[in-house]
VOMITOR-323144 format. One record per residue (C-alpha): residue in three letters; y, x, z negated. Coordinates in steps of 0.001 Angstrom, whole numbers, padded with zeros to 6 digits, always signed. Each point is the difference from the previous one (the first is absolute). Layout:
N
ALAYXZ
...
//
This chain:
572
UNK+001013+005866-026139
UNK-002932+002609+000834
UNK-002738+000766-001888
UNK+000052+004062-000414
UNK-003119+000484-001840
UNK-003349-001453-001993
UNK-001604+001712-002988
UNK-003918-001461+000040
UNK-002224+000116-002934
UNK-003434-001039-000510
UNK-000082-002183+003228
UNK-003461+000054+001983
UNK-000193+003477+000857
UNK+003012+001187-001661
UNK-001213+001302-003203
UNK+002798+002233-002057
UNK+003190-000486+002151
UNK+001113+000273+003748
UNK+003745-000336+000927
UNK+000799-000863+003787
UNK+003486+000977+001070
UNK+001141-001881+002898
UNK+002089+001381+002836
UNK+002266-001771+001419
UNK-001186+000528+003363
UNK-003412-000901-000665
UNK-002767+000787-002112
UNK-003413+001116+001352
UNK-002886+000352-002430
UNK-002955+002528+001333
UNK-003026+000659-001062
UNK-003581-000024-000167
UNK-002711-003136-000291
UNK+000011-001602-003481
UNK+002926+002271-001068
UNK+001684-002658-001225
UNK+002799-000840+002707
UNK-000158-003770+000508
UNK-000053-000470-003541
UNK+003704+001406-000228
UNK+001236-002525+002520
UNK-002193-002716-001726
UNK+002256+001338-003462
UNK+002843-000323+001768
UNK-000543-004225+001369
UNK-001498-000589-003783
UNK+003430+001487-001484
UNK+002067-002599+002024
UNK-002493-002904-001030
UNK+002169-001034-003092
UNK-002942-001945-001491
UNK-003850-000131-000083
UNK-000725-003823+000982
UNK-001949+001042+003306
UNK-001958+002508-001960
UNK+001692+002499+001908
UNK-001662+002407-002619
UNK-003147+000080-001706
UNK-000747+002330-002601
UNK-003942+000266+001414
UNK+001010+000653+003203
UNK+003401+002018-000425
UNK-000108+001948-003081
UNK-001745+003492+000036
UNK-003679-000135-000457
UNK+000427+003701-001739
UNK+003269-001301-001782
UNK+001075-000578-004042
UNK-000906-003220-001040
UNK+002687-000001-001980
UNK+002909+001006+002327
UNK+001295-002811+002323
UNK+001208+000437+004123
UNK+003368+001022+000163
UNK+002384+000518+002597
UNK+003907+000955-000194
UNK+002069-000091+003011
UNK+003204+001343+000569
UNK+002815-001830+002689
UNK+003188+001396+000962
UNK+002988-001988+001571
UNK+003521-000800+001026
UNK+001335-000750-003653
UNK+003815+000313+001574
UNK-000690-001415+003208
UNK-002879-003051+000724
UNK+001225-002953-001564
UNK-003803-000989-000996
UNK-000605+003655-001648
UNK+003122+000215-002124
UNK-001260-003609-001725
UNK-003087+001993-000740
UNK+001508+003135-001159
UNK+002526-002242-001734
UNK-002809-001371-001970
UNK-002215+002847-000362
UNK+003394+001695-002032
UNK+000211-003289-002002
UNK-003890+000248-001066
UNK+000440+003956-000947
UNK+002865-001332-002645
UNK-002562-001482-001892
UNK-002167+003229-000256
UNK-000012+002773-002540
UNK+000489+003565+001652
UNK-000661-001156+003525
UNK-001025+002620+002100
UNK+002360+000719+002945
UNK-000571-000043+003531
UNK+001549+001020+002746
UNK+002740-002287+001092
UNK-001226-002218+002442
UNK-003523+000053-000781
UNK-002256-002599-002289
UNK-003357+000404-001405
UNK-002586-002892-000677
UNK-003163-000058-001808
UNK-003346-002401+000635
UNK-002235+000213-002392
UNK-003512-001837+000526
UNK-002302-000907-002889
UNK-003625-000364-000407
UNK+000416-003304-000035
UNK+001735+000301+003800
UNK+003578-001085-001579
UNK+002976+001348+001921
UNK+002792+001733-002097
UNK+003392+000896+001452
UNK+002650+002167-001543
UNK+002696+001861+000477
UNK+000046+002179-003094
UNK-003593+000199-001643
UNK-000336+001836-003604
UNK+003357-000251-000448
UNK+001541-001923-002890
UNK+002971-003263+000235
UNK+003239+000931-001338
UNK-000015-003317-002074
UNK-003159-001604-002030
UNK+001638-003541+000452
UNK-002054-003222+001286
UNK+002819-000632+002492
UNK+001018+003573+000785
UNK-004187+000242+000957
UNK-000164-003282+002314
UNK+002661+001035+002102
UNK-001230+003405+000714
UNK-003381-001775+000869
UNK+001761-002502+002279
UNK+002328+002844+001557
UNK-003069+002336+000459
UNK-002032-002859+001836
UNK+002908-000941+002609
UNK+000859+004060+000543
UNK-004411+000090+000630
UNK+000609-003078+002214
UNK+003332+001212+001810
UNK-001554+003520+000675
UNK-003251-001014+000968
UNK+001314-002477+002244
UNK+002365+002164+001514
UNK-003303+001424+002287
UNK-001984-001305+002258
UNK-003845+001520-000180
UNK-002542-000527+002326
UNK-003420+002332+000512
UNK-001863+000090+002893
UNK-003178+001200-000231
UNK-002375+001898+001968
UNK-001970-002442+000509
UNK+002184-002309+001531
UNK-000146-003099+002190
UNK+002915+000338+001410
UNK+000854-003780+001543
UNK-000902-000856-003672
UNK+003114+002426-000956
UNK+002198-001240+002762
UNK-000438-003367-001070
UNK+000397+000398-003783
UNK+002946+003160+000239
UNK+001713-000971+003727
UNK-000035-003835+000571
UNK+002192-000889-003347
UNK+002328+001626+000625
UNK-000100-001580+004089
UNK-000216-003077-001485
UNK+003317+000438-001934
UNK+001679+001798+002773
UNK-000819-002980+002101
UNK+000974-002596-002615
UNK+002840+001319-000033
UNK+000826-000141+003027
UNK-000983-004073-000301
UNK+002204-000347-002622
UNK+002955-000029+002637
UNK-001661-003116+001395
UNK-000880-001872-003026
UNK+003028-002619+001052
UNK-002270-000948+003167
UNK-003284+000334-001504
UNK+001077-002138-002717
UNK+001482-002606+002328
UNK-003435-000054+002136
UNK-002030-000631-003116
UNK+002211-003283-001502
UNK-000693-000830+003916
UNK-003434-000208-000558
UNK+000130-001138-003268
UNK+002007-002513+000627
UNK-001678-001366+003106
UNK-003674-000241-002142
UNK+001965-001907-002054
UNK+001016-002735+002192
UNK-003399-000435+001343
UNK-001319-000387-003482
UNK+003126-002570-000628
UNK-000635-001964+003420
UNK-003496+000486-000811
UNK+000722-002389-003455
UNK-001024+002760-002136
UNK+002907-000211-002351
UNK-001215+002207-003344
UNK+000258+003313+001765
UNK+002002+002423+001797
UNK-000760+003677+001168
UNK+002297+003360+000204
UNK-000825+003092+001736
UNK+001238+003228-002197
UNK-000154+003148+000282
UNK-002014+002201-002039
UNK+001239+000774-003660
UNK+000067+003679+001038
UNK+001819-000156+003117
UNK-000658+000802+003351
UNK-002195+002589-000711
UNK-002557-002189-000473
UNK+000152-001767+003364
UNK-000492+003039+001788
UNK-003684+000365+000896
UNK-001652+003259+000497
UNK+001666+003030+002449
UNK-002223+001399+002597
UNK+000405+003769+000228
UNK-001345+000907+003416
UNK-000382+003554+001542
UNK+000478+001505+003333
UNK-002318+002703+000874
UNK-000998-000966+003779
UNK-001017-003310-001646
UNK+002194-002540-001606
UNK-002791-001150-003096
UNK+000878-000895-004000
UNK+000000+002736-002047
UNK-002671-001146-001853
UNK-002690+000613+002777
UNK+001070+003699+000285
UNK-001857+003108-001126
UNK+001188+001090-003815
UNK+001523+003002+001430
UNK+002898-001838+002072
UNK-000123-002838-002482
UNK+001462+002797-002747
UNK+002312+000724+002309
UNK+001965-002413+000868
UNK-000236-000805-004348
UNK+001793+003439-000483
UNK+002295-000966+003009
UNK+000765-003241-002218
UNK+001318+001436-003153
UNK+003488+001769+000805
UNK+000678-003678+001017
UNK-001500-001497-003621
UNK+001704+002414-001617
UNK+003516-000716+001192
UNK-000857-003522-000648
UNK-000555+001109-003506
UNK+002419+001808-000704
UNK+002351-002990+001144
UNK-001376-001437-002814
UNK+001720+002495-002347
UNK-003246+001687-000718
UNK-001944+003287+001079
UNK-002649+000008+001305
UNK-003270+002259-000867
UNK-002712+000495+002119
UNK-003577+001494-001335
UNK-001915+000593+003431
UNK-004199+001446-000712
UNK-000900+002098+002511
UNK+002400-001389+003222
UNK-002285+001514+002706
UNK-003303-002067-000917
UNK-001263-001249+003211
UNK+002642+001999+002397
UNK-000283+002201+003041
UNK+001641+003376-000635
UNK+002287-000618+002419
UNK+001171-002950-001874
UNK-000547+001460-003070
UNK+002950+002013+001044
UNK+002118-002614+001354
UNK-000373-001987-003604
UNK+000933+002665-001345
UNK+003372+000149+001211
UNK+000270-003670-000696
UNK-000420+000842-003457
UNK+002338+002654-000431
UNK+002818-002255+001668
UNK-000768-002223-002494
UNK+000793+002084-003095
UNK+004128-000594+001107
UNK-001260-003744-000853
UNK-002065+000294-002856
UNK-001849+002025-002214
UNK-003194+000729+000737
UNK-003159+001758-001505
UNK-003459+000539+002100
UNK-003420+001484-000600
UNK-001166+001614+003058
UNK-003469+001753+001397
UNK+001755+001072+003113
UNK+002457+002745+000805
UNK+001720-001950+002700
UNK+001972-001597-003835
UNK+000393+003223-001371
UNK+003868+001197+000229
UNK+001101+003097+000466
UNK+002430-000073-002867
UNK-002065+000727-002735
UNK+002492-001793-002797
UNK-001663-003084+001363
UNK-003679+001026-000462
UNK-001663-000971-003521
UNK-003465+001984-000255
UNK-002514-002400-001516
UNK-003034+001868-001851
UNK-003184-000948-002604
UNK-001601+002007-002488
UNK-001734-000666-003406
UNK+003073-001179-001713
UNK+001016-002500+003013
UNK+002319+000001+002802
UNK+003130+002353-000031
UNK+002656+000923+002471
UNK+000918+002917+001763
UNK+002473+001492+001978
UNK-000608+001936+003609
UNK+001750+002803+000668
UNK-000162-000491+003670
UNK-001304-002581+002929
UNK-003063+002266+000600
UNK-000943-000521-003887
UNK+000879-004022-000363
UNK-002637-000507+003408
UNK-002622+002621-001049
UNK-001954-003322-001881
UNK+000413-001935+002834
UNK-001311+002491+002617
UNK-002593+001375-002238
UNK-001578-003693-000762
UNK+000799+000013+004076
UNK-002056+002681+000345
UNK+003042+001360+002062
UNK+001379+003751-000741
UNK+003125+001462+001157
UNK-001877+002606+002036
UNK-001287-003128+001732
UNK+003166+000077+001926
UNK-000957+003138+001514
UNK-003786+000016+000598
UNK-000540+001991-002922
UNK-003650+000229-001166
UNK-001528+000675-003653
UNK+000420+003789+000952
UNK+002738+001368+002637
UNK+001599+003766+001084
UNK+003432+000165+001207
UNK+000914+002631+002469
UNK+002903+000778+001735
UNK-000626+000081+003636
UNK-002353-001716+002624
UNK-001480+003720+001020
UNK-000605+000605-004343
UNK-001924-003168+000318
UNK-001943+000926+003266
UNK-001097+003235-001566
UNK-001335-001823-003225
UNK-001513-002914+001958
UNK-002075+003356+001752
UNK-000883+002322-002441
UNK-001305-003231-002414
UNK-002000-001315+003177
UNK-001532+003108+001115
UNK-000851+000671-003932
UNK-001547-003613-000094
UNK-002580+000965+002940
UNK-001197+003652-000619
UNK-002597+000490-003210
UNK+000459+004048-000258
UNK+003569-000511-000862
UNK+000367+000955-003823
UNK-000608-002813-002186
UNK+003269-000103-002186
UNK+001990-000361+003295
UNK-002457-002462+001014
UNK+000106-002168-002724
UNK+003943+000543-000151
UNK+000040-001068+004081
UNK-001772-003379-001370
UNK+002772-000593-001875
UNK+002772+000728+002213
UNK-002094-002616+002882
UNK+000103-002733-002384
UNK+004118+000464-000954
UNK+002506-001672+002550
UNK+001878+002962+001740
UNK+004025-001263+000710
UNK+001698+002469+001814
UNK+004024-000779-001005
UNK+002025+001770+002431
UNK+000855+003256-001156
UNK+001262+001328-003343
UNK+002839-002068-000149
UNK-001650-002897+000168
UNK-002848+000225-001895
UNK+002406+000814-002970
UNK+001777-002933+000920
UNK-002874-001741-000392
UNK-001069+001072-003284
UNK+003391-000150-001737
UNK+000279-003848+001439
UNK-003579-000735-001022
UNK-002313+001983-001790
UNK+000999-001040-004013
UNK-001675-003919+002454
UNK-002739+001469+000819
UNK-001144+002847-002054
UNK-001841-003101-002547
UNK-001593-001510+002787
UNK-001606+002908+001995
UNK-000654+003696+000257
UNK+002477+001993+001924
UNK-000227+003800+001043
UNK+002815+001415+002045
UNK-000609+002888+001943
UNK+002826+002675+000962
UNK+000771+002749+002233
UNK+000254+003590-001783
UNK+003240+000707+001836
UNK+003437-000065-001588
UNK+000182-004188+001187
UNK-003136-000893-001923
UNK+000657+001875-002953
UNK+003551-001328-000535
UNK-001838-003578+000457
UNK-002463+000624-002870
UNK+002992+001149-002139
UNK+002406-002356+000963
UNK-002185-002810-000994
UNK-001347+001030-003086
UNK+003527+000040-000999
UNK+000737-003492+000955
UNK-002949-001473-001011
UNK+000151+001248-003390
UNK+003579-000099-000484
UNK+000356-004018+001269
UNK-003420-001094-000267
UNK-001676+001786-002977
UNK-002891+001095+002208
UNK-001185+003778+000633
UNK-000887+000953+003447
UNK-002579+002558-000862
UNK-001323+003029+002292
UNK-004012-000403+001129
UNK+000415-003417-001659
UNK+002439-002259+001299
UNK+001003+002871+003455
UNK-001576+002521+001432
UNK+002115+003096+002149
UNK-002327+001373+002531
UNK+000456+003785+000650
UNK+002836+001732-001581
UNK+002999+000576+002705
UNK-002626-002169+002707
UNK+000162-003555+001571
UNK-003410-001466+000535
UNK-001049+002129+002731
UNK+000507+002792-002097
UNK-003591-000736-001407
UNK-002124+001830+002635
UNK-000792+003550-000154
UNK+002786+002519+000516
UNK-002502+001548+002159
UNK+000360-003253+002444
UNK+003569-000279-000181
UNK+000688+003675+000656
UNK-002428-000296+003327
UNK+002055-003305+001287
UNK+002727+001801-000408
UNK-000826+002518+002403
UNK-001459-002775+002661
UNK+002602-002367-000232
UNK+002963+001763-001525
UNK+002050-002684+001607
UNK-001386-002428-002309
UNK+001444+001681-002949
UNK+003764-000960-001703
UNK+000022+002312-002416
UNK-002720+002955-000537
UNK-000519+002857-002389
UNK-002812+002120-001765
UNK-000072+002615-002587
UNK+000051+004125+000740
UNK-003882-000162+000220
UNK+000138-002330+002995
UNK-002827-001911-000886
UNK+002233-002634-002992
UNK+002018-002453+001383
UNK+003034-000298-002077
UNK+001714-003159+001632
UNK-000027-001897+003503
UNK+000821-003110+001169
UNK-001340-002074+003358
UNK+002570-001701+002082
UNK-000328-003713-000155
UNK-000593-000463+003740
UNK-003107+002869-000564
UNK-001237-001631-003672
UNK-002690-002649+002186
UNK-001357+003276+001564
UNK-000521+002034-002914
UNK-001527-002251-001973
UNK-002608-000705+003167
UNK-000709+003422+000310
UNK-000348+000813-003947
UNK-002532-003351-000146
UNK-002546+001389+002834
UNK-000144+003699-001372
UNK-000590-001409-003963
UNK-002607-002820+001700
UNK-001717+002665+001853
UNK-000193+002703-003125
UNK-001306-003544-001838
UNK-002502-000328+002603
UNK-001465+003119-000771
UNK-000131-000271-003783
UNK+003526+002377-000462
UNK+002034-002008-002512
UNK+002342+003227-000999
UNK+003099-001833+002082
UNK-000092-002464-003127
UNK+000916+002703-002479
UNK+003880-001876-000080
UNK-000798-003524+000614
UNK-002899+000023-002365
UNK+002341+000615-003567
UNK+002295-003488+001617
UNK-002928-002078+000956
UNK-001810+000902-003509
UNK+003287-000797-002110
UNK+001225-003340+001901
UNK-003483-000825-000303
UNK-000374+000476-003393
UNK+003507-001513-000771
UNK-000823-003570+001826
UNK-003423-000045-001594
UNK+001534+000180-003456
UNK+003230-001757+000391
UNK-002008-003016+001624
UNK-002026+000003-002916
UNK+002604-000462-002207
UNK+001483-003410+001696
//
C-alpha cells in the first residue's frame, strides 16, 4: 500500500484545509520560517497513531489558536495499491468492498484506491472511518456491529500495513539509531541464533544441570534451577550494537560531530527499509529539515542518500537548504502562511521553489555572477573600457555638466560585465534575466550597428513571448549611436582626422557629400586598443581645459542608464 495524499484541517497551523499530494519519488516541502511545514509531517505521524493513549494530540497545543471552537481536526487520507496483485492488499481491498455493501450510495473511487477519515474531538478522541456522512444500508443491531467490527480491523489492517517514523530537526541522532536501527539488528541477529538454538539449548541444561548437582551433593534437596531463554527470544540476549565510523579515526558514532552523525543515520535507512518491507509493510519516512548540522558538501552527499531511498520507501522532508530541493518540480510542495493559516503552493520552476530559501539565505541568483544591487551589461571588453573612462574622468572634473555628473555617479556605483559580444550577451539574458530581473537592476547597452539592433529586437521578442517580460528602449537597453559601435561616440570631427593619420586603422570608412559627417566606419580589431588610446588623450586634454563639447553623444547614454539604474534599483 502507499499513502497518495492527506487532506489537513484545523491542525496547529492548518486552519481551513491543506492537501499534500505525495510523489512517489519523494516529497519535499519548502518554505519559509513558521509557514507551517513541520506541522504537515507532524499530521502525517498523528494520522498513523490509531489511538490517543500517549496524548499524541492535545487540543491546547494542536488545535488552531484562530480556529472554530466548534469544528474538530480532521484529516482524510487517500492509499492506492496492488488490489490484483499483493496478497496483503487484495485482503484489504477485499474488505474495504465488503464494508461499501453496507453503505447507501457509496461514492466511487478509482479502482485501486481507498480513502480513510480521522476525526479528532475536543475531547482528543480518535475517530476512524471509511465512509463518514454516509448512511448503512440496514438499521439492524446486528447488521450495525459488524460494520463496526469490519471497519475497526480494515483501520487496523491499513494502518498497520505502514511503517511511520519522523525524524526531526532536532535530532540526536545515536538516540535515532538506537530506537529506529538496532531492532531491527537485533532481529536480524536473532535470527541468525535461531539456527543454533539446538546448541545453545544444550549448553544451558549443562549449566543448569551441573548447579543442580552441587545443590543436591550440597544436601539442599527442596530446590532445583533452569537456565531459559528469554520469553521473547533471542532478541533479548543480544546487548547493544556499536556503530563505529572511519574517518582517519576508528571512534563510536556517538562521539562524532552531528553533521557525520546524520550521515551515516540517512546511510542507515535503505537498509531499515528493506527490513521493513520484509515485514510486509511500507515504510514512510517524515525527515524535518535533513541538512541541520551538515557541511554543504555533505549536505549534498545526503542528499543523494535520500533520493536512493525513495526506490525503498516513501518519503516526505521539510528542508531550508537547496542542496534537498529536486529538480523535478512534481516533487516540490510550496509551504506558505497568511491570515487564514498555512496553504500550499505549487512552483512553476526550480528557480521559484529555492527563491525562500535563498532569500531567508540572503543569497540571490545574481550572486552566482558577482552581480551587485545595480549592474550594466555590455557586449565587449573595449565597450566596458570606454565606460569604465568616460565615468572616471566624469567622477574627477567639477566643470563637467551636472546631469552627466550625477548620471556618471550612477554608472560608478553599477557592476559593469562585459559578456563577449552580441551573441553572448543575448545568450545571457534569454538563459537568465526573467532570475535576475527581481533581484537587481540591469541596463544593457548596445551597439547602433545592424548587430546591436537585431539584439535589442531579438530579445524583446523572446522575452516577452516566453517570459512575459518587456525589454524596453532607455529603460531596460540602451543603442548608442544609430549605425555606430561604441567608438562611434566621439566627434565626427575626430574620427574624420584619424582617418586621414592612420587610414590603415580603418575597416570600413565613409562620410556624407559635405565631407565633414561620417556616415559609417569600422576599426580593425588588431587597431581597436589604439584608437581608443588616442580618442582618451585628445577628450582628457579638451577636459583639461574646461571643453566638454566631445560629450555631446555619450552624455544622452550616460544620463539615461543613469537614470534607468537609479529608478529600477529603487524599485527592488
Amino acid at each position: 500500500m502507499r499513502l497518495e495524499s492527506l487532506r489537513v484541517r484545523n491542525y496547529k497551523t492548518v486552519v481551513s484545509e491543506a492537501e499534500l499530494g505525495l510523489d512517489p519519488k519523494g516529497s519535499v516541502l519548502v518554505g519559509a520560517n513558521n509557514s507551517g511545514k513541520s506541522n504537515l509531517l507532524k499530521a502525517i505521524s498523528l494520522f498513523f497513531k490509531k489511538d490517543n493513549d500517549q496524548n499524541y494530540y492535545t487540543r491546547d497545543k494542536d488545535f488552531p489558536f484562530n480556529g472554530d471552537s466548534r469544528q474538530k481536526t480532521s484529516f482524510i487520507a487517500t492509499f492506492s495499491g496492488d488490489a490484483e496483485g499483493d496478497p496483503r492488499d487484495q485482503q484489504i481491498f477485499h474488505d474495504y468492498e465488503k464494508l461499501r455493501s453496507y453503505i447507501t450510495d457509496a461514492s466511487q473511487r478509482l479502482r485501486g484506491e481507498i480513502q480513510l477519515s480521522l476525526q479528532v474531538s475536543p475531547s482528543e478522541k480518535f475517530t476512524y472511518q471509511f465512509f463518514p456522512n454516509q448512511k448503512q444500508r440496514s438499521t439492524t443491531g446486528a447488521e450495525r456491529t459488524q460494520f463496526s467490527r469490519l471497519q475497526t480491523s480494515l483501520v487496523d489492517q491499513l494502518l498497520g500495513s505502514f511503517e511511520c517514523n519522523y525524524i526531526e530537526a532536532q535530532k540526536d541522532a545515536f538516540e535515532i539509531h538506537e530506537r529506529i536501527l538496532m531492532p531491527h539488528v537485533k532481529n536480524r541477529a536473532a535470527e541468525i541464533l535461531e539456527s543454533h538454538k539446538s546448541q545453545l539449548m544444550n549448553l544451558l541444561d549443562e549449566i543448569s544441570e551441573d548447579m543442580n548437582i552441587t545443590m543436591e551433593t550440597s544436601e539442599i534437596s527442596n530446590l532445583s534451577a533452569s537456565i531459559k531463554l528469554p520469553p521473547e527470544g533471542f532478541s533479548e540476549l543480544l546487548g547493544n550494537f556499536v556503530v563505529e565510523v572511519d574517518d582517519a579515526s576508528n571512534t563510536p558514532l556517538g562521539m562524532k560531530g552531528h553533521g557525520v552523525q546524520s550521515t551515516v543515520l540517512f546511510a542507515s535507512l535503505p537498509w531499515v527499509s528493506k527490513q521493513v518491507a520484509q515485514g510486509g509493510k511500507t515504510p514512510i519516512w517524515l525527515i524535518e529539515e535533513p541538512e541541520a548540522f551538515m557541511h554543504p558538501s555533505l549536505a549534498h552527499q545526503s542528499a543523494r542518500v535520500i533520493d536512493s531511498l525513495a526506490e525503498l520507501a516513501q518519503i516526505v522532508t521539510t528542508t531550508h537548504s537547496t542542496a534537498f530541493v529536486p529538480q523535478a518540480q512534481d516533487r516540490v510542495i510550496g509551504v506558505k502562511r497568511d491570515e487564514g493559516g498555512t496553504k500550499i503552493e505549487k512552483f512553476r520552476d526550480y528557480h521559484s521553489a529555492t527563491l525562500s530559501i535563498r532569500s531567508s539565505l540572503g543569497i540571490k541568483f545574481g550572486d552566482y555572477f558577482s552581480l551587485k544591487k545595480t549592474n550594466i551589461f555590455v557586449e565587449g571588453i573595449t565597450d566596458q573600457k570606454y565606460l569604465e573612462w568616460v565615468t572616471n574622468l566624469l567622477l574627477n572634473v567639477e566643470s563637467a555638466p551636472m546631469e552627466v555628473q550625477e548620471a556618471a555617479v550612477e554608472v560608478s556605483r553599477a557592476q559593469i560585465l562585459e559578456l563577449g559580444g552580441t551573441t553572448g550577451l543575448c545568450g545571457f539574458m534569454r538563459s537568465n534575466y526573467k532570475f535576475i530581473k527581481p533581484e537587481h537592476a540591469v541596463v544593457c547597452i548596445l551597439d547602433g550597428d545592424d548587430a546591436g539592433k537585431k539584439a535589442a529586437k531579438d530579445l524583446n521578442r523572446y522575452l516577452y513571448g516566453s517570459e512575459q517580460i518587456n525589454f524596453i528602449a532607455n529603460k531596460d537597453y540602451v543603442l548608442v549611436r544609430d549605425g555606430f559601435e561604441v567608438e562611434g561616440l566621439f566627434p565626427d570631427e575626430w574620427i574624420i582626422e584619424k582617418h586621414e593619420e592612420s587610414e590603415g586603422w580603418f575597416e570600413e570608412y565613409s562620410v556624407d557629400a559635405t565631407g565633414n559627417t561620417v556616415t559609417f566606419f569600422k576599426i580593425k580589431d588588431s587597431k581597436k586598443q589604439s584608437y581608443m588610446g588616442h580618442m582618451i588623450h585628445r577628450a582628457e586634454s579638451e577636459s583639461s581645459e574646461g571643453n566638454y563639447a566631445w560629450l555631446d553623444r555619450w552624455a544622452p547614454v550616460l544620463t539615461v542608464v543613469g537614470k534607468s539604474l537609479k529608478k529600477k534599483a529603487a524599485e527592488l
